[in-house]
C-alpha positions in Angstrom: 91.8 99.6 78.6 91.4 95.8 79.0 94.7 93.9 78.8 94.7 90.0 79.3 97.3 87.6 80.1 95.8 83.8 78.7 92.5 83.5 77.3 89.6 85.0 79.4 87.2 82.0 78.8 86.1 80.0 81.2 88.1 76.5 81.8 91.5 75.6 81.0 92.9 77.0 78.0 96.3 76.2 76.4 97.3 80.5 76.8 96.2 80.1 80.1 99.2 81.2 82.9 99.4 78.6 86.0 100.3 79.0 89.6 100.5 76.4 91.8 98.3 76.2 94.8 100.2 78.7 97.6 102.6 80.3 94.8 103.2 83.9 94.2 103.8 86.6 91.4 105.3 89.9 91.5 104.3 91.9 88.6 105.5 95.3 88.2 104.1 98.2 85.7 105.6 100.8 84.9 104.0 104.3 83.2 106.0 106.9 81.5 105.0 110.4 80.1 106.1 111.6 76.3 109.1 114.1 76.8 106.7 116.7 75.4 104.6 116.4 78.5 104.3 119.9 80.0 105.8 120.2 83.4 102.4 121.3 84.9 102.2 117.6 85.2 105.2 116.8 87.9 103.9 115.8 91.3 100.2 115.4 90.2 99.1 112.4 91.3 96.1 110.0 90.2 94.5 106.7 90.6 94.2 103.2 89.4 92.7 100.2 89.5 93.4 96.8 88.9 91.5 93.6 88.7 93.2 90.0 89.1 90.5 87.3 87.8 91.7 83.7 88.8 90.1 80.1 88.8 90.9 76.5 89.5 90.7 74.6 86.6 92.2 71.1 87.3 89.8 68.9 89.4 86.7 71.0 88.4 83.9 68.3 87.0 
């Protein structure tokens, strides 16, 4: 599953998020099960991965 936030494309575009230079986020996600998810399922445990893809656009020639 790919999810974006602003357009992947290199170079400023107007979808684009901005931070400024020393600035934080907190982002939190949150996953739920279907009700009808058996309880075999409590306490397993799994793994994920995320990727955070940044550049600096203003300034850049």
């Amino acid at each position: 599953m790919e999810w974006f936030v602003g357009d992947p494309t290199q170079g400023a575009q107007t979808s684009d998020r901005v931070l400024a230079g020393g600035g934080a986020e907190t982002h939190r996600f949150q996953v739920t099960l279907q009700l009808s998810t058996p309880n075999t399922y409590q306490g397993a445990t799994t793994n994920i991965a995320f990727a955070f893809n940044a550049e600096q656009t203003a300034n850049n020639p």
